[in-house]
N, C-alpha and C positions, 0 to 999 in steps of 0.2 A: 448452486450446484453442490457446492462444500457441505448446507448444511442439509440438502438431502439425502445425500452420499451419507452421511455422519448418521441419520437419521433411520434409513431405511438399514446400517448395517447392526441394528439395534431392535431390525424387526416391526419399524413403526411402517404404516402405510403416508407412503408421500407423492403431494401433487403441486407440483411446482407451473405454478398461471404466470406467462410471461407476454408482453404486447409486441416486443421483436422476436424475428428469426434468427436461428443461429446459425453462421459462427458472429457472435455478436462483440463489435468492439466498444472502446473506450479510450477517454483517454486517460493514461498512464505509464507509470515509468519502466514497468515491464520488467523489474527486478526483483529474482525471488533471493531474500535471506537463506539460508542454510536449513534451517528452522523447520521456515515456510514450504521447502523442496521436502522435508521428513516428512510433515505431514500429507502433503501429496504422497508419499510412497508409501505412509499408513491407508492412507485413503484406496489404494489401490490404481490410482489416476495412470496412465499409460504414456511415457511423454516418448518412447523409443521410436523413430525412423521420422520426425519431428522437426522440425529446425529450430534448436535452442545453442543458447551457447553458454557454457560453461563460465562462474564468476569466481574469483580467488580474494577476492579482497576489495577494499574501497579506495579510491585515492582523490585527494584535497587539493587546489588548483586556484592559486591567484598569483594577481603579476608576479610576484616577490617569490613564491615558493609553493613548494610540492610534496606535500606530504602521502605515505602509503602503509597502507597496513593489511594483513593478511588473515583469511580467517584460521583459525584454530583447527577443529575437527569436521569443518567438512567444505561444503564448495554452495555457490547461490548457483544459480538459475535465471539465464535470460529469456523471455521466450514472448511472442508476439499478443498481445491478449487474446486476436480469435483463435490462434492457434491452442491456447490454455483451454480458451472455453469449449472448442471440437472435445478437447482430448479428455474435459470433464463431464461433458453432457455424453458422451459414449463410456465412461465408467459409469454415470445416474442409470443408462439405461440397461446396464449389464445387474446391476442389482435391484433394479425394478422400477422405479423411479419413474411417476408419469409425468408427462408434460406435456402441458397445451401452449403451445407456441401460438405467436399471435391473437393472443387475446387479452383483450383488455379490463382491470379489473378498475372498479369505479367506486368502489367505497367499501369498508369495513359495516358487516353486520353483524347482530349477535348471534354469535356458533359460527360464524364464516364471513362471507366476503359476497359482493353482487358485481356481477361480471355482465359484459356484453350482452351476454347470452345467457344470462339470469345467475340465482344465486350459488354457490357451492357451499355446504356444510363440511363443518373443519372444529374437530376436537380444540387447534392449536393452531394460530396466525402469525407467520413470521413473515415480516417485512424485511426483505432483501432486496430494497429499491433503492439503494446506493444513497448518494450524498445528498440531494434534495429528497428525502423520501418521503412520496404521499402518505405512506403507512405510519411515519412517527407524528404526520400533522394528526392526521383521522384519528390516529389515537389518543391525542392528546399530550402526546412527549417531546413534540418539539420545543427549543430554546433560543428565543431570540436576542440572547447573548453572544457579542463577537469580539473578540478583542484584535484580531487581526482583520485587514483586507488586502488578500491574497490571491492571485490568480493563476494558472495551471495552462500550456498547451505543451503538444508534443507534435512534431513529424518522425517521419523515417528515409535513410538514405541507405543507397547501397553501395557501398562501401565495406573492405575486409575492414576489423575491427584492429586497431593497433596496439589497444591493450586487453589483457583478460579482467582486467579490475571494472569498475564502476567508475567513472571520473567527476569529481563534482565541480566544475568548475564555479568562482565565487565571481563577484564583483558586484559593483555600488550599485549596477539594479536589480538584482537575486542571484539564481544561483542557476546555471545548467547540468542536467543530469545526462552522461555517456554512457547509455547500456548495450554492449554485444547484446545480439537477437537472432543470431547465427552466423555461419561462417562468412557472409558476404554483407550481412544487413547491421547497421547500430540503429537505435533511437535514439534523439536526443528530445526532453524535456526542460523545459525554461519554467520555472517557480517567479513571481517575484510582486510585489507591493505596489499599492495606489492606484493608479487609471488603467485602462482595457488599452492592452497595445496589439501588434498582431506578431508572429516567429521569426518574421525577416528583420523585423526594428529590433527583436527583442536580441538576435543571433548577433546582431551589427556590435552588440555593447561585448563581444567575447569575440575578439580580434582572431587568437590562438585559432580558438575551435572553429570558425568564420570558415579561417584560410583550408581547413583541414577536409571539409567537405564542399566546400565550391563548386568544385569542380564534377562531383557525386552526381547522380540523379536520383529525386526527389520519386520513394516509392509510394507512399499513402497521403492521406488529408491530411490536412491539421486539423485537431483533435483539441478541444478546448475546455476548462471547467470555470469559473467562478462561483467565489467566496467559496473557498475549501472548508474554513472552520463553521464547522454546523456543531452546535451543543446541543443535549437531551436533557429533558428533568429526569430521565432513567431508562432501559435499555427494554423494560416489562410494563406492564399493564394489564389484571385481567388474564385473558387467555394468549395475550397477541406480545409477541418477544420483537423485538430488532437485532439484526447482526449485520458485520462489514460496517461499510460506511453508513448507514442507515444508524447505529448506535451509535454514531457521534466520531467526530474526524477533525485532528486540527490541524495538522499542515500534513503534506507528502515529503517534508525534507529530511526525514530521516526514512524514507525509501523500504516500509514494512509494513504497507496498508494490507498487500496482498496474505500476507505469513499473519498477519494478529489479526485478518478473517476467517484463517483455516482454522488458529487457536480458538477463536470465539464459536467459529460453527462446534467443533467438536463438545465444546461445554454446556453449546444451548442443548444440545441433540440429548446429554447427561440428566439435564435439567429435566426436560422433556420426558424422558424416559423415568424419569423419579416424578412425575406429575407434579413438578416442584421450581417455578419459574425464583424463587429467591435465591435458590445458588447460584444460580444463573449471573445476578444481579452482581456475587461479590467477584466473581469468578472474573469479569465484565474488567470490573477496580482494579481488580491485582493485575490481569492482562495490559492496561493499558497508564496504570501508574509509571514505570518508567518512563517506555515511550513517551506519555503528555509531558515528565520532568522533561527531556532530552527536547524536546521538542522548543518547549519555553527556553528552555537555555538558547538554542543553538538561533531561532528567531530573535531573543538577544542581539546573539551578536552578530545575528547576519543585519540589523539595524545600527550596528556600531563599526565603523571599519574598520577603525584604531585596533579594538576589539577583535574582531574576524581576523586580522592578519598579524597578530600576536598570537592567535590561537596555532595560526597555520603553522607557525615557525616554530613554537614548538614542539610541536605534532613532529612537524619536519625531523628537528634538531631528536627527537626523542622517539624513533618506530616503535619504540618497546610498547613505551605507554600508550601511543596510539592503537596499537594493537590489543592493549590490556581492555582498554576500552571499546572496542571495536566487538571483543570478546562479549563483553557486559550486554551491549549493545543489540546481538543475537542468539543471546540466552543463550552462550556458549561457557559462561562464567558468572559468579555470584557479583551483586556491587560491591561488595566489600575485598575483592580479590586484587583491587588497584592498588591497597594500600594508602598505608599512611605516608608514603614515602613520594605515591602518585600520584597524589593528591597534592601535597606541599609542590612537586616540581610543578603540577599544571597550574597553579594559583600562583606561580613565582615567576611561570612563563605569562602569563597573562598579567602582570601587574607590570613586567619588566622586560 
């Protein structure tokens, strides 16, 4: 939807082939970065009279300690994913935006693609079939390189949310995500390593958080993904682009799959528009260079506990710097704006 939206407001003609109906969900963590919320309101996306719930910061959670940090200039966004995707496919169709809902498309051909119901010609192929994407096999870009095995589920309960932050809570078998999703609703999401368990075993290993919604009733499915890191040999090919999770995805623990898809659509859409899929390409690197560093780091040490619970306390022991970095984090601040001073204290908090 992002990169039609991106696409048609640059005058291109767009047909978006989809095999569900909408409002279509998924699973994830339902938090938008600061960022990720701009570019929805570049986008024109409508989110008023909606049920989202307002995010102010992140905060860090294990036995030992609590860390919190606030964002800088502006605020995230909770919000339910069918409810994102209503509120995006009725912006796609206020700018013209066609779409064939339930149908299904069965292979890439040359100039288009061949569907149920035969083939459509297309200047331009983007694959925006998420994490396992047929589109990056068909075209020859998928990578069957993994360094992680990681697995993803979410529920939702109803329950008022008790904080306006993000909660992450940690422990020895990943990590849980607490996102407000309105004023009555949270979701929570469980990340974590090695064999397929299911939400209840997983929720049993976070006492805290267990006790805090027990007593809730449980509003959706569980919602599930495996092996999150999917690599690409590249994000182009030819005529046919990937964006989202479809260009490659390594973990969700830094909670910005949704925001550095709105970045990526807006660059392909660029690309596109200049008949020129190699900006595209570096455009791709620079977007997602941080994020993969932070990423590796933080699967680090969520592999090391020693590790993880050094980090927390000095997060803890130090808002500032958690917040310096929090900043970095959401393209709120340069990396280099931590300092050398913030650098030494987080390297002296983790050694000691």
């Amino acid at each position: 939807m992002a990169t039609g939206i991106e696409l048609r407001r640059r005058g291109l003609e767009v047909l978006v082939v989809d095999r569900s109906q909408p409002p279509i969900d998924k699973a994830c963590g339902e938090g938008l970065m600061p960022d990720g919320v701009c570019r929805l309101e570049a986008m024109g996306v409508d989110l008023a009279g909606v049920e989202t719930a307002s995010i102010a910061g992140i905060c860090y959670l294990d036995e030992d300690s609590r860390a919190e940090a606030s964002f800088r200039l502006g605020r995230g966004l909770g919000v339910r994913r069918p409810v994102l995707q209503r509120a995006m496919v009725s912006r796609a169709d206020q700018v013209g935006v066609r779409c064939l809902w339930g149908l299904t498309v069965r292979s890439l051909e040359r100039g288009g693609v061949s569907t149920d119901q035969g083939n459509i010609r297309a200047a331009w192929t983007v694959g925006a079939d998420g994490l396992h994407s047929r589109v990056r096999r068909w075209a020859g870009l998928d990578s069957n390189k993994h360094l992680w095995r990681r697995f993803g589920v979410r529920r939702h309960y109803a329950v008022e949310p008790w904080t306006d932050k993000v909660e992450v809570h940690w422990a020895e078998t990943g990590e849980a995500y607490v996102t407000p999703v309105g004023p009555e609703h949270v979701g929570i999401a469980i990340l974590w390593s090695g064999s397929k368990s299911n939400f209840d075993e997983l929720l049993a290993k976070f006492p805290e958080l267990e006790r805090r919604v027990m007593d809730s009733r449980i509003v959706s499915e569980d919602r599930g993904a495996a092996q999150l890191e999917q690599r690409t040999r590249g994000v182009h090919g030819g005529s046919v682009a990937l964006v989202g999770d479809a260009a490659g995805y390594r973990d969700a623990i830094t909670g910005e799959g949704l925001s550095l898809a709105f970045h990526q659509a807006r660059a392909l859409a660029e690309a596109i528009d200049c008949e020129d899929l190699r900006g595209y390409e570096s455009a791709v690197r620079k977007l997602s260079r941080l994020p993969n560093a932070l990423i590796r780091v933080l699967l680090e040490i969520e592999s090391r506990p020693k590790l993880r619970r050094r980090l927390l306390r000095t997060l803890a022991a130090d808002p500032r710097l958690f917040e310096s970095l929090l900043a970095i984090h959401v393209r709120e601040a340069r990396p280099t704006s931590v300092g050398a001073g913030g650098v030494m204290r987080l390297a002296l908090g983790l050694l000691h």
